[in-house]
C-alpha positions as CSV (number, residue, x, y, z in Angstrom):
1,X,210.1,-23.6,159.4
2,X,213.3,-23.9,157.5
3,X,215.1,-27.1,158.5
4,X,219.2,-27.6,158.5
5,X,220.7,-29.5,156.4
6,X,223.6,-30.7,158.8
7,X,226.3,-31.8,155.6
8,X,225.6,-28.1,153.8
9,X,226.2,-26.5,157.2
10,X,229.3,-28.4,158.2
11,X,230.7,-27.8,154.7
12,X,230.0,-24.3,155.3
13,X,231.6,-24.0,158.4
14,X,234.5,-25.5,157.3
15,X,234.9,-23.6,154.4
16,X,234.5,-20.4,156.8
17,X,237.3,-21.6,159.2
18,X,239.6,-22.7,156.7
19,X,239.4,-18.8,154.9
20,X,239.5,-17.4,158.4
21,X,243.1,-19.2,159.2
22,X,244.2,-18.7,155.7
23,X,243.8,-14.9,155.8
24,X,244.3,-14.0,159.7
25,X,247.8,-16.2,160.0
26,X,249.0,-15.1,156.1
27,X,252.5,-16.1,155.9
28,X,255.2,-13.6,153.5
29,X,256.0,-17.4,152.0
30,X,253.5,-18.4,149.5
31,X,254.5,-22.1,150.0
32,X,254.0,-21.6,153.6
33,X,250.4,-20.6,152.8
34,X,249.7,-23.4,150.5
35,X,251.2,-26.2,152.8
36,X,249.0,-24.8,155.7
37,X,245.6,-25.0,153.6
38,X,246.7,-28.6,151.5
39,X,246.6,-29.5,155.9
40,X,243.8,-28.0,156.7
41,X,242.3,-29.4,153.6
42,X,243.4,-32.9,153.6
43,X,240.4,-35.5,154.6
44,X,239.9,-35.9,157.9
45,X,242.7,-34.3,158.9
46,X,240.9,-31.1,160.5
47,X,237.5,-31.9,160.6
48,X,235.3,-34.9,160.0
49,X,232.3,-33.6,158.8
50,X,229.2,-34.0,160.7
51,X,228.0,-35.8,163.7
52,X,224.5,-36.5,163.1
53,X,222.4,-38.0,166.0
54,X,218.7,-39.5,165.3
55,X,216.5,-38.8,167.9
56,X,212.7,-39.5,167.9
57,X,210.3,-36.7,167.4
58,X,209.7,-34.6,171.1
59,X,206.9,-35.9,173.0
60,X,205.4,-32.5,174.7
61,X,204.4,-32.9,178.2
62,X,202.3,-30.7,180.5
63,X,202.8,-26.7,180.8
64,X,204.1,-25.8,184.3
65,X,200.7,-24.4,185.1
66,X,199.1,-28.0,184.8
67,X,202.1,-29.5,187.2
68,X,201.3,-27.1,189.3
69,X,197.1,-27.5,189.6
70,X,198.7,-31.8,189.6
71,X,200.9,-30.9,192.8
72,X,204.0,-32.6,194.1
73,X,205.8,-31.6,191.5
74,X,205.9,-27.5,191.8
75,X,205.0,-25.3,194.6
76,X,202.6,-22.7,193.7
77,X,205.2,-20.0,194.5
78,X,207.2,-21.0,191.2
């Protein structure tokens, strides 16, 4: 299992985004252009990076069959 690297994958959506408006909204003014990405660009301006959250690891609980056979908790017509 591959895992995500959550600062490569922000950076990379960034990057993305920033080449999508820079080529969809192209301005005849090349200044235009430039002042538009120097914005986008500047540091924390646009985006912040990422918003990482440590959870603990998932505690697996019991399949719906065993809540079932448990009862109380799911009908057997689930």
């Amino acid at each position: 299992m591959m895992s995500l690297n959550p600062v490569t994958a922000s950076s990379a959506i960034f990057e993305r985004y920033c080449s999508y408006i820079t080529t969809t909204f192209r301005l005849k003014r090349a200044d235009l252009n430039r002042q538009i990405e120097n914005i986008l660009r500047e540091p924390g301006k646009f985006a912040k990076g990422p918003i990482v959250e440590i959870l603990p690891p998932f505690v697996p609980g019991q399949s719906p069959e065993q809540l079932i056979q448990r009862g109380g908790l799911l009908q057997p017509e689930f």
